[in-house]
C-alpha positions in Angstrom: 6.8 24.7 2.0 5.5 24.6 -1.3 5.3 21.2 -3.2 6.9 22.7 -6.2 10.3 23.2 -3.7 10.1 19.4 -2.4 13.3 18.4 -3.6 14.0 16.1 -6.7 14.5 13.3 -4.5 10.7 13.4 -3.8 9.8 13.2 -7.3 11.8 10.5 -8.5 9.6 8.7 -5.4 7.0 9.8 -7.0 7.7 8.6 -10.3 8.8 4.8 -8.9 5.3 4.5 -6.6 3.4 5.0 -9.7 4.7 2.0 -11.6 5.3 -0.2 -8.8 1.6 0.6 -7.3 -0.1 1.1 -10.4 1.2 -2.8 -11.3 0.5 -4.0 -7.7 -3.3 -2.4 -7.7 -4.1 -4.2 -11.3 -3.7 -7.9 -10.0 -7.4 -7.7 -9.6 -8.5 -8.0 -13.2 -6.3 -10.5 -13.8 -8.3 -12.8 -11.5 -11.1 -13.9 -13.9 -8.2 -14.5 -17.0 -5.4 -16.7 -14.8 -8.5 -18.8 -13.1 -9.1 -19.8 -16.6 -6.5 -20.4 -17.7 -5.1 -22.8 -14.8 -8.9 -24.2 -14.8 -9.4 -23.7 -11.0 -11.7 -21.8 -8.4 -10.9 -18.0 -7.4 -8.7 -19.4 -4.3 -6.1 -20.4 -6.5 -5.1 -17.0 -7.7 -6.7 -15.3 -4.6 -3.9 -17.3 -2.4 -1.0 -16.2 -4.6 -2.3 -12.8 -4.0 -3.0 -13.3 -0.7 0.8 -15.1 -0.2 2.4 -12.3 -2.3 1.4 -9.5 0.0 2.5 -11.3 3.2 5.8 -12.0 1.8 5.6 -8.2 1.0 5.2 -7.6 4.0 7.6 -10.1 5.7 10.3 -8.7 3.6 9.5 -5.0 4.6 11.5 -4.4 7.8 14.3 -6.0 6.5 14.3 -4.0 3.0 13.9 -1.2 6.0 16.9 -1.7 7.6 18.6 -2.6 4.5 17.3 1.3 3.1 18.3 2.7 6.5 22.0 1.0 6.5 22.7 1.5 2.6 20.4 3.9 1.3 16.9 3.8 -0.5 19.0 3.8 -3.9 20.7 0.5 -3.7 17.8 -1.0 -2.3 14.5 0.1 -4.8 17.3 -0.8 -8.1 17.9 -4.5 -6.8 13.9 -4.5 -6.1 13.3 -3.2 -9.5 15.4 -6.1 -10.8 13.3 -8.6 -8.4 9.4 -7.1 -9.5 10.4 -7.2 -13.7 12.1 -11.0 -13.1 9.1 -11.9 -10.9 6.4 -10.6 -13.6 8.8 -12.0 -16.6 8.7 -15.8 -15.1 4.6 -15.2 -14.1 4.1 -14.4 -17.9 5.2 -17.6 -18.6 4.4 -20.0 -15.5 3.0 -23.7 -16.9 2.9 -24.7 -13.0 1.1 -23.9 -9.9 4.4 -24.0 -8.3 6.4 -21.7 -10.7 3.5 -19.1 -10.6 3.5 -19.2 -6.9 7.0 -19.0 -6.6 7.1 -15.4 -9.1 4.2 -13.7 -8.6 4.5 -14.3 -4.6 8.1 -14.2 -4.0 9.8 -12.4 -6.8 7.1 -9.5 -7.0 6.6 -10.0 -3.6 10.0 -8.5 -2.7 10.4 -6.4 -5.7 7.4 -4.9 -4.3 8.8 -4.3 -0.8 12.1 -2.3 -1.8 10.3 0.0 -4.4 7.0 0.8 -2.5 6.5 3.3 0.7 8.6 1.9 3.3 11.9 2.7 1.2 10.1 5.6 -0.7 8.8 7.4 2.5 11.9 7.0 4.3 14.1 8.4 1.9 11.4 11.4 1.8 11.5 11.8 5.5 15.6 12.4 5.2 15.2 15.6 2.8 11.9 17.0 4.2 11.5 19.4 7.3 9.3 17.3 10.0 6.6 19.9 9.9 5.8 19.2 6.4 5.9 15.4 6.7 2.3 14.9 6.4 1.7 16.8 3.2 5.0 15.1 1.6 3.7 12.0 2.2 0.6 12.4 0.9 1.6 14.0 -2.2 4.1 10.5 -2.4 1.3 8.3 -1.3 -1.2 10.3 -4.2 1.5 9.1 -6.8 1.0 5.1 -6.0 -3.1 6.3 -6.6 -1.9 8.2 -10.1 -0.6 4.9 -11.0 -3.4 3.2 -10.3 -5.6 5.3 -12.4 -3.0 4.9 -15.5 -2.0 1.1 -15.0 -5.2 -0.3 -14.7 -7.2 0.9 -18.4 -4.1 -0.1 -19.7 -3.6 -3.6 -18.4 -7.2 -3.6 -19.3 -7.0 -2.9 -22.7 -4.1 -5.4 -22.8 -6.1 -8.5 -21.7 -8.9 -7.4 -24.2 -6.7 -6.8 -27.4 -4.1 -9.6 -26.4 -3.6 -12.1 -22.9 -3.0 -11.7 -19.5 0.9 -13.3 -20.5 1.6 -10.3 -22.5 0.1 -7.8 -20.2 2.0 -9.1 -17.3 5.2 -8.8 -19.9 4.5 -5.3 -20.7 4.7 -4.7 -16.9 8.3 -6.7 -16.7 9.4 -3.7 -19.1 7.9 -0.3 -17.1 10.0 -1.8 -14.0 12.8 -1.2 -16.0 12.1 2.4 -16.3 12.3 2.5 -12.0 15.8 1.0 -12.6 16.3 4.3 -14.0 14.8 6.3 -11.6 16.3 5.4 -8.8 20.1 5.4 -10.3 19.3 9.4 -10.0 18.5 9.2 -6.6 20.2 10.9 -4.1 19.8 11.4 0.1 20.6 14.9 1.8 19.7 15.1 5.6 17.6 18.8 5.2 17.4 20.5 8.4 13.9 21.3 10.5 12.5 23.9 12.8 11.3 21.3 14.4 13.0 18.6 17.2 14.7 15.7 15.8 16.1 12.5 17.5 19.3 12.5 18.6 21.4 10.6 15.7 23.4 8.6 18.7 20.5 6.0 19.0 21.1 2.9 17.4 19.2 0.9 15.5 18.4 -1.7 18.3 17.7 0.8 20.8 14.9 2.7 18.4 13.3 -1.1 18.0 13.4 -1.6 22.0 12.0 2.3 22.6 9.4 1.4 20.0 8.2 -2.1 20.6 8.1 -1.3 24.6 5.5 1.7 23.7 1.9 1.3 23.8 1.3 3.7 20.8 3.0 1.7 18.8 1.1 -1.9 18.6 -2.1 0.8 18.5 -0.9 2.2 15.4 -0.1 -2.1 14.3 -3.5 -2.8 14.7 -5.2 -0.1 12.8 -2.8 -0.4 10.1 -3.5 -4.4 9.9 -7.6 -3.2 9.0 -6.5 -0.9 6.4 -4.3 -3.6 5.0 -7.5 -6.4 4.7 -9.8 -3.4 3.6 -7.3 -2.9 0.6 -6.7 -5.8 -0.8 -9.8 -7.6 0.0 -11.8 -4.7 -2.3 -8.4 -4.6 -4.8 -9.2 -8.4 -5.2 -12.4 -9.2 -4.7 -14.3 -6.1 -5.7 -14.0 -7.0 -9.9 -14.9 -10.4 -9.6 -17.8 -9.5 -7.4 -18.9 -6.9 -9.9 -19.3 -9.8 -12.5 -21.3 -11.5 -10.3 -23.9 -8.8 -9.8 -24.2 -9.3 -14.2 -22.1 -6.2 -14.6 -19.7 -6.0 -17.5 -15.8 -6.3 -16.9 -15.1 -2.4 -17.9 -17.1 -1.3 -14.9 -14.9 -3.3 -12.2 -12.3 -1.2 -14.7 -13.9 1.7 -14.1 -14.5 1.3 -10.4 -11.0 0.7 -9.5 -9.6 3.7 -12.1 -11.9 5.7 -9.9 -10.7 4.6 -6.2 -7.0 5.7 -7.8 -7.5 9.0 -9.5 -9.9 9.9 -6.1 -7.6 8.5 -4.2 -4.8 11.7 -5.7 -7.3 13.8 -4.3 -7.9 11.6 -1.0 -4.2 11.0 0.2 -2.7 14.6 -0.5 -6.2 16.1 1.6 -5.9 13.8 4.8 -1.8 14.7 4.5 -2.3 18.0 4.7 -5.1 17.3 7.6 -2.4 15.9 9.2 -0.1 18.7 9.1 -2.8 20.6 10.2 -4.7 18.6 12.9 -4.3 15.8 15.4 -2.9 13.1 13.4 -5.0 10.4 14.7 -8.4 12.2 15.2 -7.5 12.9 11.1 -7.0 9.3 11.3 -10.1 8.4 13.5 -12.4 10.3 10.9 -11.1 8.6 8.0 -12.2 5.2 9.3 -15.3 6.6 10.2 -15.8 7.4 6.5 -14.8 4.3 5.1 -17.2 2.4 7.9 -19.8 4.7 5.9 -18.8 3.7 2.6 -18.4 0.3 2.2 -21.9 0.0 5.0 -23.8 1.9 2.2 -21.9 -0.1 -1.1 -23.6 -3.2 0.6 -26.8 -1.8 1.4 -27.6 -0.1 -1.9 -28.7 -2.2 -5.2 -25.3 -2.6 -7.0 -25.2 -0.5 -10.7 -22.7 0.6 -12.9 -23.7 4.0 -11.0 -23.2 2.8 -7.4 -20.0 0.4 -8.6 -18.5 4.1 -10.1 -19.5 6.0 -6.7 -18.2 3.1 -4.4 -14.7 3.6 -6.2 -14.9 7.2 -5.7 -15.9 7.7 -2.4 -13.4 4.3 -1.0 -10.9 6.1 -3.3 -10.9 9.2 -1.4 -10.0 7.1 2.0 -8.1 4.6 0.1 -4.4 5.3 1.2 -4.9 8.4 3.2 -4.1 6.4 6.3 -0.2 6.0 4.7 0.8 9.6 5.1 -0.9 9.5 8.7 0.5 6.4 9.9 3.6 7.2 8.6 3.4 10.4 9.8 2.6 9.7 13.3 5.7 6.7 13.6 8.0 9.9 12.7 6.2 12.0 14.5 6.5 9.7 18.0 10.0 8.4 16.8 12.0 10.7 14.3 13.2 10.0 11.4 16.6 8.6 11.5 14.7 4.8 11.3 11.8 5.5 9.4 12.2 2.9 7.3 12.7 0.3 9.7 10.0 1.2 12.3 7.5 1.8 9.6 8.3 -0.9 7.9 7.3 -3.4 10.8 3.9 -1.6 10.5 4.1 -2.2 7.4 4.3 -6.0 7.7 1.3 -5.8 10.0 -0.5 -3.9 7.3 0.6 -6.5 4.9 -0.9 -9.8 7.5 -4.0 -7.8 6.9 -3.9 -7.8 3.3 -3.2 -11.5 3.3 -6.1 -12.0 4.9 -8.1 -9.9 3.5 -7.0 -11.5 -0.2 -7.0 -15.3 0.9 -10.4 -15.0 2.7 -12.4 -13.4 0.4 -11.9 -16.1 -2.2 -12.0 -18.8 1.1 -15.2 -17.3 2.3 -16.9 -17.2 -1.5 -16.0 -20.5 -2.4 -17.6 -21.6 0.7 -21.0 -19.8 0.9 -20.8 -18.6 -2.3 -21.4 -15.4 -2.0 -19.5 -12.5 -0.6 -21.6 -10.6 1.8 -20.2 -12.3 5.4 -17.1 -10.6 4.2 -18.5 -7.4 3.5 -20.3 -7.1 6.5 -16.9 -7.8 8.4 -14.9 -4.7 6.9 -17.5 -2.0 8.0 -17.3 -3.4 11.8 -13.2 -3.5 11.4 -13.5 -0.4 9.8 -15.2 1.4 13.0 -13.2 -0.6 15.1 -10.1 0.9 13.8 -12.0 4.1 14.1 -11.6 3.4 17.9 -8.7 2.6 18.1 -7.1 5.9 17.3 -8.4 7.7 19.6 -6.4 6.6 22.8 -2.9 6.7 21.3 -0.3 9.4 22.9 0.9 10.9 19.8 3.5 13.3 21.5 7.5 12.9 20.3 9.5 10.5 22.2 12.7 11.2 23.2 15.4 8.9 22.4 17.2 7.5 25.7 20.2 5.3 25.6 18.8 2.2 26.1 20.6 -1.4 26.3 21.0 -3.0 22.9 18.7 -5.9 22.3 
């Protein structure tokens, strides 16, 4: 199937992952500004980072089920509502407690219902299984468009005005997902290839999944992707500055990790289609245990800082359309959302820690090399361990209620 014949539904997601990503991925500049202004260290705003992406993804299996019971429509418009209010009350936060509360809780959850867990499962309903992969790479490429876009932009706002009026200007774009989504609409399409039988319920797809092996596998190399993420999302500007390079490079280098990662996620999608998901998976790792090993090694330049963002970009959120691929793949689609969205959560652990100990770890030695040094060996790690998981389709049993 052509991309040009994925149904509308598909590019309304499209259109919603690039605002609500493109927001999400910016945080990072505005690390430097909010420090300032609240006169503390990088923890402070590092932790509200670091608390906003677990509550993300604490609320993800239950926006899941949510998406699952009453559709993805009802679900990303009330997030919508949640990620503008949460940047609105941010914007103007005089407390530590106030800007905790929005920028962790509010976006937090808005976050949740408009990103990939709701997005992907509505995809999964109106796309034949055997061009999953691709589909979710093109989605997953859109939340990398955004990055590329958002980012300059919330740049250019913090130079020519305040951090208070970019995050305003942000309040407004969620407005226009509120509009996408009231267009959305859910057809089951049928596939050539085996689907679940549409008798199992909810609580026997949790039992059949949480009693499988493959499963937790695909938990824990999800949970490294997550603290890769958002630890270089974070972290990576602010340590740019202190190698004496000037703010538009960090800019530049995270511009680059989206507009590669266009390229990145749609390629290992359709490697997906095409290949063993998780030896596509496997190699990615392998890649990024590369990448960041030779980021740390090399003298850091405005060159280097550009090629870093480049060549993480291109593995950036390729593992979405494979993870998500192979949780359909092993379980079907009828409870995407809910099933993904628990590995989703574990993903989201990661990027807490990944956030909160970056700025833990710098404040304490003051620099952040340990950290560094710690993704390349989780990297390879999850590398590992891809390789054992049984990635044939389940068949769902009747199984006792939990």
């Amino acid at each position: 199937m052509s991309i040009f014949r994925f149904p509308v539904l598909v590019w309304l997601g499209i259109g919603i992952l690039i605002i609500s990503l493109g927001i999400r991925q910016s945080f990072g500049i505005f690390m430097m500004p909010i420090s300032m202004s609240f006169d503390v260290g990088r923890e402070f705003f590092s932790f509200a980072i670091a608390l906003q992406n677990l509550l993300f993804g604490v609320f993800q299996p239950f926006v899941g089920m949510a998406a699952d019971r009453f559709g993805s429509k009802k679900v990303i418009m009330l997030g919508a509502i949640a990620y503008g209010l949460g940047l609105l009350l941010t914007s103007l936060s005089s407390t530590a407690d106030m800007f905790y509360i929005s920028i962790s809780m509010l976006v937090g959850l808005g976050l949740s219902a408009t990103s990939y867990v709701v997005v992907l499962g509505a995809v999964a309903k109106v796309v034949p299984a055997e061009h999953t992969a691709k589909a979710f790479g093109l989605t997953t490429a859109a939340g990398s468009f955004g990055m590329f876009a958002v980012i300059p932009g919330a740049q250019s706002l913090l130079i020519h005005f305040d951090w208070q009026t970019a995050l305003q200007v942000f309040a407004i774009l969620c407005c226009v997902m509120l509009a996408f989504a009231s267009f959305m609409k859910t057809a089951k399409i049928k596939s050539n290839s085996p689907e679940h039988v549409d008798e199992q319920t909810l609580s026997q797809a949790l039992k059949q999944a949480c009693t499988n092996r493959n499963y937790w596998l695909i938990h824990m190399g999800f949970f490294v992707c997550g603290f890769h993420v958002m630890f270089i999302a974070t972290h990576l500007p602010s340590y740019l500055a202190d190698k004496h390079l000037d703010s538009s490079t960090a800019a530049l280098a995270l511009a680059y990790v989206g507009i590669f990662n266009i390229f990145g996620s749609y390629f290992w999608g359709v490697m997906g289609d095409k290949f063993n998901k998780r030896y596509v998976m496997s190699s990615l790792y392998l890649v990024r245990t590369m990448v960041i090993a030779a980021f740390v090694t090399l003298p850091v330049t405005d060159n280097t800082a550009a090629l870093f963002g480049a060549a993480i970009g291109f593995c950036w959120l390729g593992t979405v359309p494979l993870t998500s691929g192979l949780v359909r793949q092993i379980f079907g689609a009828r409870y995407l959302s809910t099933l993904y969205g628990l590995v989703f959560f574990t993903h989201q652990i990661g990027s807490f820690l990944g956030a909160w100990i970056g700025g833990r770890i710098y404040d304490y030695y003051g620099s952040y090399e340990p950290i560094w040094w710690s993704t390349v060996v989780l990297a390879f790690v999850a590398a590992l361990l891809h390789l054992p998981i049984d990635d044939r389709p389940m068949v769902a049993k009747s199984i006792p209620a939990l």
